[in-house]
Backbone as CSV, one residue per row, in Angstrom:
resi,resn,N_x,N_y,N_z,CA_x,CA_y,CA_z,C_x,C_y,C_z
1,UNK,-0.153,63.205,-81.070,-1.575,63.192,-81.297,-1.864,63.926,-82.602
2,UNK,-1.704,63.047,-83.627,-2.350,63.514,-84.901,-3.848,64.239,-84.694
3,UNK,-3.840,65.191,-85.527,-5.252,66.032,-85.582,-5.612,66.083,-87.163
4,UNK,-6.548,65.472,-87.363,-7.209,65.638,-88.746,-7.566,66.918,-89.286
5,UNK,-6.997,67.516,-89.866,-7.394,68.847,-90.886,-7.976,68.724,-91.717
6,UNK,-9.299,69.601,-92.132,-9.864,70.181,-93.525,-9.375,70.593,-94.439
7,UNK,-9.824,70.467,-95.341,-9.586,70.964,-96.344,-9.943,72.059,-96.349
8,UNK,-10.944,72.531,-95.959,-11.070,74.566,-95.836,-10.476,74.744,-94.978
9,UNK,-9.849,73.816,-94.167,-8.587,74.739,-93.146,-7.514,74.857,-93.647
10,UNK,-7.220,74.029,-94.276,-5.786,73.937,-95.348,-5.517,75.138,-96.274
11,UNK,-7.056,75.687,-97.083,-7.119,75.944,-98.502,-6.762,77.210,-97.507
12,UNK,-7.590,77.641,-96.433,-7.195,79.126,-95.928,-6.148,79.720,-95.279
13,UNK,-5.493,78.225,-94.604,-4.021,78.638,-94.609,-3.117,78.980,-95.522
14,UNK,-3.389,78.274,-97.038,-2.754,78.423,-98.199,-3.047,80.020,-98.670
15,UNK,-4.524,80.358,-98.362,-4.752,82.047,-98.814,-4.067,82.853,-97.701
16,UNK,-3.859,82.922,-96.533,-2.834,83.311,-95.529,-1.764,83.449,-95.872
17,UNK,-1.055,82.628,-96.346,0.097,82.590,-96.681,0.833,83.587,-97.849
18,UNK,-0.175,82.919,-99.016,-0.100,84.052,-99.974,0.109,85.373,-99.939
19,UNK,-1.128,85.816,-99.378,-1.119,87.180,-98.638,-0.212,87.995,-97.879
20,UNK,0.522,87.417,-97.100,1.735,87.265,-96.199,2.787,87.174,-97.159
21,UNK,2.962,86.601,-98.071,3.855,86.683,-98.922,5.367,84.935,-98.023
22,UNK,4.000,83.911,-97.400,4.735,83.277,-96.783,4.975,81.960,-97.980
23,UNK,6.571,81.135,-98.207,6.569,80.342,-99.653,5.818,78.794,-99.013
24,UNK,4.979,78.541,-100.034,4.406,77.418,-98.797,5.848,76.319,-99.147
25,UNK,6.239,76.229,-99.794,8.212,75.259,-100.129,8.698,75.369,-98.945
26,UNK,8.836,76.697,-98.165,9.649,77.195,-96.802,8.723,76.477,-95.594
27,UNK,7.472,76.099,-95.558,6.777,76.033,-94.569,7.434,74.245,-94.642
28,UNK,7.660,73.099,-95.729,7.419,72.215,-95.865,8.880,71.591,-95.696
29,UNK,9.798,73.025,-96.118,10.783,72.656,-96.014,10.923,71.986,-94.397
30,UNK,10.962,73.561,-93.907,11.370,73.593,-92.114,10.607,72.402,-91.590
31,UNK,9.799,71.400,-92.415,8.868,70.170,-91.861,8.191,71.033,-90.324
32,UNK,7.217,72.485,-90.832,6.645,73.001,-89.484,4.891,71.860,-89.834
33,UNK,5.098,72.022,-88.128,3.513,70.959,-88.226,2.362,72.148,-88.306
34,UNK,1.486,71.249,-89.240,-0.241,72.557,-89.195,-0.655,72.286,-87.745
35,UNK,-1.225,72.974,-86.990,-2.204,73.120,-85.794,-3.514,72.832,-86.117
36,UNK,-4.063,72.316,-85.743,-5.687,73.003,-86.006,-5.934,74.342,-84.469
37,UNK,-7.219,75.061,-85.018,-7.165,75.615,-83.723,-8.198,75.601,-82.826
38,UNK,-7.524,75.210,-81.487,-8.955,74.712,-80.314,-9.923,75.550,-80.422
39,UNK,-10.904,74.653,-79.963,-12.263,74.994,-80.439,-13.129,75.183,-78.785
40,UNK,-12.328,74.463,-77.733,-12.777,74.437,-76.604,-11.877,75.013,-75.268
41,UNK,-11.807,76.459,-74.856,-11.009,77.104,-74.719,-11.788,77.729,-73.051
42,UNK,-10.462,77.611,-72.169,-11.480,78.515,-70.967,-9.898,79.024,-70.317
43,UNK,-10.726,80.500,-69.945,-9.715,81.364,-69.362,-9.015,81.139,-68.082
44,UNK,-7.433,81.199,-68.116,-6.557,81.290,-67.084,-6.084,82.159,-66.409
45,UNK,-6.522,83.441,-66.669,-6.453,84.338,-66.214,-5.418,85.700,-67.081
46,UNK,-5.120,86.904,-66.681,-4.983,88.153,-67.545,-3.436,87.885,-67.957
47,UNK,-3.228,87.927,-69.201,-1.864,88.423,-69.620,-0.896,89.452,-69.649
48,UNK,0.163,89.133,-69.220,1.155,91.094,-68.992,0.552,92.041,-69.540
49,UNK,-0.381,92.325,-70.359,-1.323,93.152,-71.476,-2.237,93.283,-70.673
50,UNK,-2.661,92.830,-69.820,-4.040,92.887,-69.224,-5.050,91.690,-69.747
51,UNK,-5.078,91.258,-70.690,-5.866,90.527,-71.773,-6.386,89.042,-71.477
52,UNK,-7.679,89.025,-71.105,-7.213,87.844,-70.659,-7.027,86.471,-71.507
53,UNK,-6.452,85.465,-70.978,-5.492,84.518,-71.843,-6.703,82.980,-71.295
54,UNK,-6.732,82.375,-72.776,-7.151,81.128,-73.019,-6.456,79.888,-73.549
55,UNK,-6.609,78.400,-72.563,-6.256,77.591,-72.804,-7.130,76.269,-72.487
56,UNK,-6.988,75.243,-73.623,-7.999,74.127,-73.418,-7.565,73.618,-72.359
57,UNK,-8.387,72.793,-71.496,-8.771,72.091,-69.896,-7.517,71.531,-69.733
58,UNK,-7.110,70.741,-70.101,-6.374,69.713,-69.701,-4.890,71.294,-69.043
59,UNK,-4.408,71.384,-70.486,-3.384,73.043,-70.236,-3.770,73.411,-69.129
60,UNK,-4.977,74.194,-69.454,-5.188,74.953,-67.961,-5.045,74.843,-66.926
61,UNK,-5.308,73.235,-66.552,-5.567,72.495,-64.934,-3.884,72.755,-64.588
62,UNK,-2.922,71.916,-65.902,-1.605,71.823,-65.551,-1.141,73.211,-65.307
63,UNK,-1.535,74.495,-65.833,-0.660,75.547,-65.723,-1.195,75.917,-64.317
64,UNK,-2.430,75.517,-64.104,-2.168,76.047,-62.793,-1.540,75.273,-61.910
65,UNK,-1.644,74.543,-61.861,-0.868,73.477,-60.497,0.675,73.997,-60.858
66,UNK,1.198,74.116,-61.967,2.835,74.197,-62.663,3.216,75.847,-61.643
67,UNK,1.653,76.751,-62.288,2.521,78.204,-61.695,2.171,78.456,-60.056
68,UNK,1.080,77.395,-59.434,1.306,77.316,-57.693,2.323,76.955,-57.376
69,UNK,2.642,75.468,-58.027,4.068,75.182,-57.594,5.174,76.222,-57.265
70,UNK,5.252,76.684,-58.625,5.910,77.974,-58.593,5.889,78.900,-57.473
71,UNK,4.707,79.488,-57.019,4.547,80.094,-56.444,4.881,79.914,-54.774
72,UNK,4.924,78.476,-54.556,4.834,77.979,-53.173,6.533,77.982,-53.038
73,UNK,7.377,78.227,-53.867,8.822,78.329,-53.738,9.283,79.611,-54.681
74,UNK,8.071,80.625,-54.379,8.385,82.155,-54.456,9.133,82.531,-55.751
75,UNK,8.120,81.974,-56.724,8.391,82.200,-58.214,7.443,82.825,-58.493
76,UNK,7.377,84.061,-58.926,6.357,84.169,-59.862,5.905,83.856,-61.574
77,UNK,5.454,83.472,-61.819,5.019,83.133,-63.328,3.785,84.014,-64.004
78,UNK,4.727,84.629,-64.715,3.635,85.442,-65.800,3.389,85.201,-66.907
79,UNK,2.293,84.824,-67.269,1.453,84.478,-68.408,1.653,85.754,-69.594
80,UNK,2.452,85.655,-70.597,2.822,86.582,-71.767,1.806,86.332,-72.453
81,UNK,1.410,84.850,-73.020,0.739,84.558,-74.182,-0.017,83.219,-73.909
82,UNK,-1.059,82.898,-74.670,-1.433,81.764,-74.577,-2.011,81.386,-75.667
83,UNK,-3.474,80.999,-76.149,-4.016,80.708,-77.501,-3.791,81.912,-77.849
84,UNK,-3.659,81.688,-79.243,-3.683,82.653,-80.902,-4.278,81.932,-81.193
85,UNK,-5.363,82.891,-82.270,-5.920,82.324,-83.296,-4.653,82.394,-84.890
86,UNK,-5.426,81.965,-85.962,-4.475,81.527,-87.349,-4.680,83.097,-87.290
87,UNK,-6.601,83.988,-86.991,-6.060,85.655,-87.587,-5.085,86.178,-86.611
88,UNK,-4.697,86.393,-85.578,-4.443,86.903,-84.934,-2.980,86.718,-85.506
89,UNK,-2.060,85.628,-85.377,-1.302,85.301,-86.059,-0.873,85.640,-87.360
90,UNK,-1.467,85.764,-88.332,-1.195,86.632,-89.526,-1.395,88.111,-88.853
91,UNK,-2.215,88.417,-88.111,-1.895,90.338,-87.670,-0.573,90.517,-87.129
92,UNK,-0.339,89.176,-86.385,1.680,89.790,-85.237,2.237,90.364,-87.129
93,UNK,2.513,89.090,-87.636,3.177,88.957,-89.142,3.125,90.435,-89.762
94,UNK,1.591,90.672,-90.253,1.284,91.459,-90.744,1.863,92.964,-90.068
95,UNK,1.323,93.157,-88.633,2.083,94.462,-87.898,4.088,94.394,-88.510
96,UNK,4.524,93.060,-88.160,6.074,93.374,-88.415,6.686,93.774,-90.141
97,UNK,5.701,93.055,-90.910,5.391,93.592,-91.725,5.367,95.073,-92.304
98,UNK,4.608,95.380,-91.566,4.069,96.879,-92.105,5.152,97.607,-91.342
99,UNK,6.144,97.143,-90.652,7.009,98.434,-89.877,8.585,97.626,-90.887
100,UNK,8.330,97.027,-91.591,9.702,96.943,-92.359,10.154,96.007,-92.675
101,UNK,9.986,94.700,-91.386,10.718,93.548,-91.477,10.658,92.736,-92.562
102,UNK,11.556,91.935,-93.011,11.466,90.725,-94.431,10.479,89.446,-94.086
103,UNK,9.350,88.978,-94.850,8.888,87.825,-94.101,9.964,86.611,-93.495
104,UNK,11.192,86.562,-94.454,12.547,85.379,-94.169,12.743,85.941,-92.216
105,UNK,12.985,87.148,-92.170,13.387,87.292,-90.410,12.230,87.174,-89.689
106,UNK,11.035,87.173,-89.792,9.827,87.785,-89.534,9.670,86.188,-88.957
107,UNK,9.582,85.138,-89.850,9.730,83.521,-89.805,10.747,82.281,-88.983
108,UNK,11.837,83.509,-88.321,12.791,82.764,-87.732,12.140,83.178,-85.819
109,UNK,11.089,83.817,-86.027,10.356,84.510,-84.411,9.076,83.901,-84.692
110,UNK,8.573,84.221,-85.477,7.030,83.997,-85.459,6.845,82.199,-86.532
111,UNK,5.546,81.824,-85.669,5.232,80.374,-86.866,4.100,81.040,-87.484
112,UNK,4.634,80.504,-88.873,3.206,81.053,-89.701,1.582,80.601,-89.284
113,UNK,0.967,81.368,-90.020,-0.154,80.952,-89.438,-0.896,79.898,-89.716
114,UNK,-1.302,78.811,-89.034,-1.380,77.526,-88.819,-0.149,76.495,-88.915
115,UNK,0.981,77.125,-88.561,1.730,76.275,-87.683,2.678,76.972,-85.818
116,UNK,1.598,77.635,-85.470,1.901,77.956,-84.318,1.325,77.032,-83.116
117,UNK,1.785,76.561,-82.209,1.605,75.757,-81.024,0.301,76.318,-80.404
118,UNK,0.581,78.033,-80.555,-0.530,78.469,-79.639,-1.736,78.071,-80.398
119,UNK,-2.027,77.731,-81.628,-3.335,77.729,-82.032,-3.982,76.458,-81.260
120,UNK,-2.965,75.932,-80.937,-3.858,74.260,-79.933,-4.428,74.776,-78.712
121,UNK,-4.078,75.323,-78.067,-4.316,75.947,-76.415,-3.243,75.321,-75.798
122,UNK,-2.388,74.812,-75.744,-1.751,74.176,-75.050,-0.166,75.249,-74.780
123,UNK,0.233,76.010,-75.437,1.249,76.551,-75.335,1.165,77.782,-74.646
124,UNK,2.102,78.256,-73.685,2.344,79.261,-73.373,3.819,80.254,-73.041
125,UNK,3.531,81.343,-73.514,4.904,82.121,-73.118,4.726,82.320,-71.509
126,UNK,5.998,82.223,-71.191,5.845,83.056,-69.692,7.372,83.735,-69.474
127,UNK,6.781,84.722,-68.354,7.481,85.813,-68.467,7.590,85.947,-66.812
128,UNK,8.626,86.894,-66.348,8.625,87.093,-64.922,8.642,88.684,-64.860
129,UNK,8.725,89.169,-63.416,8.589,90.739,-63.395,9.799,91.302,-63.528
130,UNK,10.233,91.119,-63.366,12.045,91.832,-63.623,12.781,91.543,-64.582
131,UNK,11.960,90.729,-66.005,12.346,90.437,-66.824,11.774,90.658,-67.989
132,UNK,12.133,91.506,-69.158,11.575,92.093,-70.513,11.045,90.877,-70.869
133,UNK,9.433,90.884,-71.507,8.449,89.492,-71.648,9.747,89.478,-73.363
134,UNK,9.598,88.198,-73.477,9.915,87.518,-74.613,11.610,87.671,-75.044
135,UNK,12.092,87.673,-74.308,13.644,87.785,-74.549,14.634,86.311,-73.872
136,UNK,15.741,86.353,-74.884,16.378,85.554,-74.325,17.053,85.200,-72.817
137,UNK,17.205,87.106,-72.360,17.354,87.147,-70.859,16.515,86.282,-69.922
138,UNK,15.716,85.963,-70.414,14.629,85.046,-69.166,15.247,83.514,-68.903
139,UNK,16.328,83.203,-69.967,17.136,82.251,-69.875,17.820,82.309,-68.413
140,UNK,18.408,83.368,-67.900,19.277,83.466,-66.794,18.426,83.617,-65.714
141,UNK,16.897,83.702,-65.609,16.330,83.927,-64.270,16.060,82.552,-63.507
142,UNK,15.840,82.891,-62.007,16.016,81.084,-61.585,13.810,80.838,-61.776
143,UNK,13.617,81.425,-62.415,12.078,80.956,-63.069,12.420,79.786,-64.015
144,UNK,13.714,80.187,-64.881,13.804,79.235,-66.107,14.483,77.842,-65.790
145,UNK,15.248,78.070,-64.608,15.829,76.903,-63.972,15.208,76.407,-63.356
146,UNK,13.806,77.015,-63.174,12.985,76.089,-62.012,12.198,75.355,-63.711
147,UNK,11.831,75.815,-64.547,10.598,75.094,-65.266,11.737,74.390,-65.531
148,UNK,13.031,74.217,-66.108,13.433,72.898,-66.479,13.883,72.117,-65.991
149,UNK,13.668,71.995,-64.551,13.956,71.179,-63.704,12.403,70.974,-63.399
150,UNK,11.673,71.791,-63.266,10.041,70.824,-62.834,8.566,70.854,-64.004
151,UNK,8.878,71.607,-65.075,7.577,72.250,-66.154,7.380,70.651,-66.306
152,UNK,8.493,69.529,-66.999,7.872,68.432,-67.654,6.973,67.662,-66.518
153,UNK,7.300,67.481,-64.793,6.409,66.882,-64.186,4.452,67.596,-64.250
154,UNK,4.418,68.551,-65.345,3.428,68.809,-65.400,3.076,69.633,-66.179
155,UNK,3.816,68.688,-66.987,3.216,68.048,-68.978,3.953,68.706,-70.124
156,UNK,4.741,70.161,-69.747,5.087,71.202,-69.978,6.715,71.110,-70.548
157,UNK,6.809,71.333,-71.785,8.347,70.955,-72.482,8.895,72.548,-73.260
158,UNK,9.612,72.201,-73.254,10.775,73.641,-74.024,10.035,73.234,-75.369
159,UNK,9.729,74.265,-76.257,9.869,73.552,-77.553,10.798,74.236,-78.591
160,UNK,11.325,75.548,-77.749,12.670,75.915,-79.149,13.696,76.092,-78.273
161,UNK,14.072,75.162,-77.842,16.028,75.097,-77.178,16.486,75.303,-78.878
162,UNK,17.649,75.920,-78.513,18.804,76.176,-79.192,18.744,75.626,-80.151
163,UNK,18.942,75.971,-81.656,19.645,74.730,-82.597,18.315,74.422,-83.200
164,UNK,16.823,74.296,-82.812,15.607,73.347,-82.980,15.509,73.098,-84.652
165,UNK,15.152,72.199,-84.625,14.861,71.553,-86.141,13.860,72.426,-86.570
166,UNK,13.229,73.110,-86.269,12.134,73.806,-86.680,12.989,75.160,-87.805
167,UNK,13.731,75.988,-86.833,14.582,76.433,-87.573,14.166,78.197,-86.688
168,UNK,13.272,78.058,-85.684,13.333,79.208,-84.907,14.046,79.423,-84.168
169,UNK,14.678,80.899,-83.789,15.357,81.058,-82.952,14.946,80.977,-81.626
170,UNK,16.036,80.851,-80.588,16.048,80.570,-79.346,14.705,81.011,-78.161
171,UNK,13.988,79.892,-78.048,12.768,80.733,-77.186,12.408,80.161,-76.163
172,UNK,13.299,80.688,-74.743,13.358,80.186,-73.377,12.094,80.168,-72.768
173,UNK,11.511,81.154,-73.252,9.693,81.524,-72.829,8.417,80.618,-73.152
174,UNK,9.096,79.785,-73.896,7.818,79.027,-74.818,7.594,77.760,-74.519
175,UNK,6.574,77.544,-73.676,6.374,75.907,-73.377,5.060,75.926,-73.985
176,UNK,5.246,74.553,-73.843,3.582,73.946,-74.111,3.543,72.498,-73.632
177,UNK,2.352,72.238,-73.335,1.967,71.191,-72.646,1.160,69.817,-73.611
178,UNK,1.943,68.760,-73.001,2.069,67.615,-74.107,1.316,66.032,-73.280
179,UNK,1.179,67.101,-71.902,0.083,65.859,-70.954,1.450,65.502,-70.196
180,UNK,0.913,65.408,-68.626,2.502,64.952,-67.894,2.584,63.656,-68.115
181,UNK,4.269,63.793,-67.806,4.933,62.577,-68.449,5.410,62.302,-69.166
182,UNK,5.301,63.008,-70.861,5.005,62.590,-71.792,6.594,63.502,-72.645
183,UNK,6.922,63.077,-73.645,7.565,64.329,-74.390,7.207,64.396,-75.434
């Protein structure tokens, strides 16, 4: 589902970038897709932070039916993350930033800003309780064996297995929803 972008959405991702010190060559290289960012957003309830977390309708309906499921075969599913905005997104950057990191490592974890999944509403991290939110360990919990055996019946796909053309590293936590059925 192509999404038509502005040109003042473009031009301000381009001043983002700058700022960030991100090469827009590197963004075009890795062929990362722009987001636009949802505009129609309703809450799913609080994130490991407390915070509470937003995702457009369609997402939402599926995450919940995805994390009852879950729940009805004694999974729990915790909501890490859900929409980012493009600022919010340049602040993760910006915080790793300011404590040292190179934007080159900073770029193999984080998508720059306006090419992150979360800016659609549709993506979410999830996390379980006995498991540090955002780590590769969540690979070995049977949470992760349950979403890839049932997340796609409800809409919900890996989007950085191993290896990904994108060029991020490994992120067992990160789905997003693409409408069931669908890949």
């Amino acid at each position: 589902m192509a999404v038509r972008l502005s040109a003042a959405y473009r031009l301000r991702l381009r001043e983002v970038w700058r700022e960030l010190g991100i090469d827009e060559a590197v963004v075009g290289a890795r062929r990362l897709p722009l987001h636009a960012e949802a505009q129609r957003l309703r809450p799913v309830g609080l994130g490991s932070d407390g915070r509470d977390r937003l995702l457009v309708d369609g997402a939402a309906q599926a995450w919940a039916a995805l994390r009852a499921a879950a729940q009805a075969e004694g999974l729990a599913l915790q909501l890490v993350s859900a929409f980012r905005s493009v600022d919010f997104q340049a602040a993760l950057i910006r915080n790793k930033l300011a404590k040292g990191r190179t934007i080159d490592e900073i770029l193999t974890v984080n998508a720059p800003p306006g090419c992150s999944e979360h800016h659609t509403g549709r993506a979410v991290d999830v996390g379980v309780p006995d498991c540090p939110p955002l780590e590769e360990d969540f690979e070995r919990t049977p949470t992760f064996a349950w979403l890839q055996a049932h997340a796609a019946h409800y809409g919900f796909y890996l989007s950085y297995p191993r290896d990904n053309a994108e060029g991020y590293l490994y992120e067992p936590w990160h789905w997003c929803w693409r409408r069931a059925g669908r890949a």
